[in-house]
C-alpha positions, 0 to 999 in steps of 0.5 A: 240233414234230415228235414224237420217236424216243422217242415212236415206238418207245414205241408198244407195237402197233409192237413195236420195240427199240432196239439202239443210240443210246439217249441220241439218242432225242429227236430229231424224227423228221419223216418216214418213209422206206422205201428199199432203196437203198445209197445212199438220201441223194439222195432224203432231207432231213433228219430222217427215219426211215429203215425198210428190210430190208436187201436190199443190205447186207452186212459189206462195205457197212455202215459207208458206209451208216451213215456216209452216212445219219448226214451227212444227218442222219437221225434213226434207222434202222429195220430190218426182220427176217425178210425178208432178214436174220432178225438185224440184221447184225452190222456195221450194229449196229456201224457204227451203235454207233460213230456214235451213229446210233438203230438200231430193230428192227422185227419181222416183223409189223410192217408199215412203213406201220404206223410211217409212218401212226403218225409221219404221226399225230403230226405231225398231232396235233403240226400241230393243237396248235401250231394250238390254242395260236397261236389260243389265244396270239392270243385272250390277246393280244387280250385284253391289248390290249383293256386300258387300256394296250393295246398296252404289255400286247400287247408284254409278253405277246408276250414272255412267250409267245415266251419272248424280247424284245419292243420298241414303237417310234415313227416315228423309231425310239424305244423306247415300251415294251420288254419282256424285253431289248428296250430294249437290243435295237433299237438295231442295228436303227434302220437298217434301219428306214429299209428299211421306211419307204422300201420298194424300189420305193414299194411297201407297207411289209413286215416285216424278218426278221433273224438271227445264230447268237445271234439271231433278230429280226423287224421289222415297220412299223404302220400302215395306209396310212402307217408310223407306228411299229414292233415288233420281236420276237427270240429265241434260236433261229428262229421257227417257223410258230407263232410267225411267226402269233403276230407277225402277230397281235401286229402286227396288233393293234397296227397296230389300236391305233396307228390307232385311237388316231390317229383317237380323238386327231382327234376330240378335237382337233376337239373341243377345238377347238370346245371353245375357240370356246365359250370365246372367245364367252363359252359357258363353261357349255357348253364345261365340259359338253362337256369333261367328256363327254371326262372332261377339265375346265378348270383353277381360278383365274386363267388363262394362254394360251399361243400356241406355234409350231413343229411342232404335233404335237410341242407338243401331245405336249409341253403333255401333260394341258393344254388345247390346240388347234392352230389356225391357225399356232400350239397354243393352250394354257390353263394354271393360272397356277402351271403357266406356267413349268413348261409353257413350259419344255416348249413352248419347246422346239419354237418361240416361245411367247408369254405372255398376262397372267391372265385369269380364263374370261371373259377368254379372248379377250382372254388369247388377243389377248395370246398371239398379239401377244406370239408375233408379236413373239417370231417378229420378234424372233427370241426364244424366249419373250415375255410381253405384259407385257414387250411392253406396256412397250415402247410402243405401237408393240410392239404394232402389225403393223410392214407394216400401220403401215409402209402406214399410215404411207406412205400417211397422209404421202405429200402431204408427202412429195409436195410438193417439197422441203419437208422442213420440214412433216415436221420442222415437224409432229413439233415440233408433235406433240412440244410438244403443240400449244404453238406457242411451244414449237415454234417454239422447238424449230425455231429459226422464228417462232411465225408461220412454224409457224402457215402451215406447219401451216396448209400441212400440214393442208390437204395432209393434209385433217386437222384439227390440233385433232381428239386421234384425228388427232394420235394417227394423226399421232404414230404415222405419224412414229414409224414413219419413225423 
């Protein structure tokens, strides 16, 4: 920040008095100008003193000059006596009364390079305070993120010294953590998110500065080699250099904090992952001593796996504190019995789920074996949830992989299809299996003599190459016939 009129002409070694524009002495003065020119303007900016002693003006020219310097936006008008004029003209004083302009005037002994190497001070000093307070904003900053809540306390504390808003999104543009006004503030922005997260060009995401006469807004994309959320920081006036350093180190801080915990979230998934395969081989010992090196545990009592489908990422965020493990196609969660409902309720959500029976830490595997078998029929079925209780109620074949006990089945009864037009050995052989062998039984089903059953069971077993007493190969039998039903 530039330091102000006031603060110059206070100096006392300058000696300067102001003779007009009193109520406009805390305007920023940015620079010092000397120019003896009528019409010095091409050659200023904005915001500059302006010293000179009068050479070229006279009653004639002196509310044009004024009139000139004051649409440029000159913060004040220096001038020097006892060279050309040894009084302020008359005119100019005017001129520069009616225009509000700050008229200063400078004495005889003192030199104009005097005020500009005080001016050229200030706005050092000015320069390294700014500086001193970004570093020291950034070392408050670094400090809040390394807290447990790192980077909601980065976002609040970006806020509070910016004095505006401040706004943590994720990936698809929702708030995580706002602060201030921020809340309210980044729903305009979700489209231009889409600019930062497909860059012109496929070139490095960069930051988005937007702004209106009410506000201005900055948004910048985290990540390191991918976008994997956003900040968004907005004031009521522009930013300045200051505060733009102060956004990029909110930003990288909180880049850092997204990464990290990227890369903290991995590890302990792999380690939940061999967390499980000790559970499944029966090490249970050894996996309750590795999860509590994670500060995590197990939950009490009876045990319910659940195997859910859908985008893995979206369930493990949904199984929340639970045990999970993404292997293979589907998350792996353990629950607490009590906590089923509530659980599946969540994961349902996101894909099929399906629900083994209790089983205490011992039976895991076969919790596991359940879930699985009960997800598959969920998928086949087209159904949003199903228990392996309900499945196990429906026969056998519920359980059973339809193209695995469709190959079986073809394969197992090729030789009778096979021969000829013999379609009687089928039929003959599913009364036979139906009657549980009981030849009078059968033949009375098939409407033949109990003799002509005993030659074609005789004709099916040697086609078969099955012995027709043997339980296990009935069983196979059975199951073969069900499936051509």
């Amino acid at each position: 920040m530039a330091p102000t009129l006031r603060t110059v002409v206070r100096r006392l070694p300058l000696k300067l008095g102001v003779l007009t524009g009193q109520d406009e002495l805390d305007r920023p003065v940015r620079w010092v100008a000397v120019s003896e020119l009528e019409d010095p303007t091409p050659f200023l900016e904005g915001g500059e003193l302006v010293l000179t002693t009068g050479m070229r003006l006279d009653a004639g020219n002196a509310g044009p000059y004024v009139d000139r310097l004051v649409g440029k936006g000159v913060t004040g008008l220096g001038f020097g006596v006892g060279l050309g004029h040894e009084v302020i003209p008359a005119g100019l004083v005017e001129a520069a009364t009616r225009a509000g302009l700050p008229l200063i005037e400078v004495p005889r002994d003192t030199p104009f390079v005097a005020i500009g190497k005080l001016v050229s001070d200030l706005i050092a000093a000015e320069q390294y305070d700014e500086i001193r307070r970004a570093f020291a904003t950034q070392g408050r900053l670094t400090r809040a993120a390394l807290r447990p809540e790192g980077p909601r306390a980065v976002v609040d504390g970006l806020a509070r010294e910016l004095g505006g808003w401040a706004a943590l999104l994720d990936e698809a543009g929702a708030v995580r953590h706002a602060a201030g006004e921020g809340a309210a503030r980044t729903a305009d922005l979700l489209p231009e998110l889409e600019r930062l997260r497909r860059p012109a060009g496929g070139g490095a995401p960069a930051s988005l500065a937007l702004s209106t006469p009410q506000e201005h807004v900055i948004v910048q994309p985290l990540g390191a080699r991918r976008v994997r959320g956003f900040f968004a920081v907005g004031l009521d006036r522009p930013f300045t250099p200051v505060a733009h350093t102060v956004v990029n180190a909110a930003g990288s801080l909180l880049t850092l904090a997204v990464e990290h915990g990227r890369e903290h979230l991995a590890a302990e998934r792999r380690v939940r992952s061999a967390v499980l395969r000790l559970l499944l081989a029966g090490q249970v010992r050894a996996a309750r001593e590795t999860l509590e090196l994670l500060g995590d545990g197990l939950p009490g009592g009876p045990l319910v796996v659940l195997a859910a489908g859908g985008d893995q990422e979206a369930v493990l965020e949904a199984a929340g504190d639970e045990f999970a493990v993404a292997a293979e196609d589907r998350v792996v969660v353990v629950v607490a019995a009590d906590r089923v409902e509530d659980t599946v309720s969540t994961l349902r959500e996101h894909g099929p789920v399906g629900i083994g029976s209790p089983v205490g830490l011992d039976g895991l595997r076969a919790g596991l074996d359940q879930a699985d078998r009960a997800l598959a029929s969920a998928r086949r079925a087209a159904e949003p949830v199903m228990r392996f209780a309900d499945l196990a109620g429906q026969g056998l074949l519920s359980l059973l992989d339809p193209g695995m006990t469709a190959a079986f089945s073809s394969a197992l009864l090729a030789p009778l299809h096979e021969y000829g037009s013999r379609a009687d050995l089928l039929e003959s052989l599913r009364a036979y299996l139906a009657c549980n062998g009981h030849w009078d039984a059968a033949a009375q089903r098939l409407g033949v003599h109990r003799h002509t059953l005993r030659y074609r069971m005789r004709r099916v077993a040697d086609l078969l190459g099955r012995d027709l007493d043997d339980p296990a190969a009935r069983a196979e039998l059975w199951v073969a016939l069900a499936v051509t039903e």
